[in-house]
C-alpha positions, -999 to 999 in steps of 0.1 A, spaced: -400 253 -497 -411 225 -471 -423 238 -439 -414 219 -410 -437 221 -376 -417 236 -350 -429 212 -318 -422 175 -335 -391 187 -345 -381 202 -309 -400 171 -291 -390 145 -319 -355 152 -325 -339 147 -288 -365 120 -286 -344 100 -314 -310 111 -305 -313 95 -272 -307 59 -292 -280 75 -306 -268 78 -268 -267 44 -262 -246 37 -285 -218 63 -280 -218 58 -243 -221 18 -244 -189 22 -269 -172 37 -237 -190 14 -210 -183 -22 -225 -155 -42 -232 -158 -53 -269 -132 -80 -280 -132 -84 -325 -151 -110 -316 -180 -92 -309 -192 -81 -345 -227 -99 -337 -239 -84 -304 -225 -47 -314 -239 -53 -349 -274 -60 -334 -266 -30 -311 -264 -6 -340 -287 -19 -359 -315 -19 -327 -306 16 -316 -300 37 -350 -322 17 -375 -352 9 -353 -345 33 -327 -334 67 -342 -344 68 -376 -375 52 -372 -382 79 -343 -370 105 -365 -392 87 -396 -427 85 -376 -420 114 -359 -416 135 -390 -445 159 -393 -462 138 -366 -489 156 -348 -475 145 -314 -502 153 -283 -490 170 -255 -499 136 -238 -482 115 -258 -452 142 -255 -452 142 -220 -451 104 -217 -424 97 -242 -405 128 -224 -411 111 -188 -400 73 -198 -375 86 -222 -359 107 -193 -368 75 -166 -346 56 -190 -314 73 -198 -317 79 -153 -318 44 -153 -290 37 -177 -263 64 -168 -269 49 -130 -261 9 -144 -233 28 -169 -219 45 -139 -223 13 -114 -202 -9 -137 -177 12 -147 -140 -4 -147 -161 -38 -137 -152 -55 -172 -189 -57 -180 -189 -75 -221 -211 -62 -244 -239 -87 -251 -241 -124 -268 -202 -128 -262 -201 -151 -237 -176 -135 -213 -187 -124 -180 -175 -102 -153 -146 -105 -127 -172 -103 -98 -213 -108 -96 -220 -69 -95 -249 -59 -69 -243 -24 -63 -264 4 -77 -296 -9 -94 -281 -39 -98 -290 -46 -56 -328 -43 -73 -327 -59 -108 -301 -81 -130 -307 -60 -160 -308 -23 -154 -290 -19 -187 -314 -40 -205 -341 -22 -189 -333 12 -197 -335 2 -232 -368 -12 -231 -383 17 -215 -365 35 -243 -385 16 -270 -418 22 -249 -412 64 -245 -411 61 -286 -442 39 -285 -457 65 -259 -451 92 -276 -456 77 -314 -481 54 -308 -487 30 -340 -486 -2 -356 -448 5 -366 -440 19 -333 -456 -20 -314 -439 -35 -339 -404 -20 -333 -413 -17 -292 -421 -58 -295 -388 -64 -316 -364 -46 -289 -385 -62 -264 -378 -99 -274 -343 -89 -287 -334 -71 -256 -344 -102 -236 -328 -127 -255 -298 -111 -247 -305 -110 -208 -310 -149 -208 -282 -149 -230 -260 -135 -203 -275 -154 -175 -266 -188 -199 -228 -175 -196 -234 -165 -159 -243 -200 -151 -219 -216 -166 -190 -199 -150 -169 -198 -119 -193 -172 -106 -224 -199 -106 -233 -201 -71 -229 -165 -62 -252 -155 -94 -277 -183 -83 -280 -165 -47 -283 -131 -67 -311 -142 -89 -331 -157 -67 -336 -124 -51 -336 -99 -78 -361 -96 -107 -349 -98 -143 -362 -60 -156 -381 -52 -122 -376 -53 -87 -390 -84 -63 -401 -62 -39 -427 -92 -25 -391 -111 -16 -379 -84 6 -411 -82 27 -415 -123 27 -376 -123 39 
């Protein structure tokens, strides 16, 4: 009979599922046309593959610091905030699911969206660093540094479609004033 440690599996577990999250709750967030087989197949792949299994992989009889636990548990719990608060902002706001090319009706800046472009984006890398936080390893870089640049590619992708649409100037204004992933906070005090 294997015997599994209690803690990992009580820290680790939750700690993959979240991924899992995003992906259920995205499905009822974003509009997704059949089109869009390559950004939700990157999606999937991002948060089960790299995101749940391979939590639930390095995790596995892990001996997981309380440190390390704490810090995974903060910027895990930092991210979903984040994420439900962007999901909850853009509801009913026609928001497409990424590297489709179709933008909103209206340049959103409500919610966290008055402080950053990407709050969705963001959530998910803070996501990939709570697993790094908690499972700190070579793997765990190497999966934090490929949602990093995938994750980013996408918000450049989306600022591409941005700028080429009617909403140009409007998102032009926006931008200038709001960081990508965090907030400009020296533009608010310059004026």
């Amino acid at each position: 009979m294997i015997s599994v440690p209690l803690w990992p599996t009580v820290f680790i577990l939750p700690l993959g599922l979240c991924f899992y999250y995003f992906i259920l709750a995205g499905a009822r967030t974003f509009e997704v046309s059949p089109d869009d087989d390559l950004g939700s197949g990157i999606a999937q792949f991002s948060f089960l593959v790299t995101g749940t299994l391979a939590t639930l992989f390095l995790g596995y009889r892990a001996h997981v610091p309380m440190g390390n636990a704490v810090a995974g548990g903060a910027l895990m719990a930092a991210a979903l905030t984040l994420y439900e608060w962007a999901r909850h902002t853009i509801a009913d706001r026609r928001f497409h699911i990424a590297w489709n090319g179709e933008v909103p009706e209206a340049v959103c800046e409500d919610g966290p969206y008055a402080h950053i472009r990407h709050p969705i984006y963001a959530s998910y890398l803070i996501a990939f660093a709570a697993m790094l936080a908690a499972l700190p390893s070579l793997w765990s870089l190497a999966i934090f540094l490929l949602n990093a640049s995938l994750f980013v590619h996408a918000a450049r992708d989306d600022e591409r479609s941005m700028a080429g649409s009617d909403l140009a100037p409007v998102y032009a204004r926006y931008k200038r004033r709001t960081g990508m992933f965090l907030p400009r906070f020296w533009r608010k005090a310059v004026g």
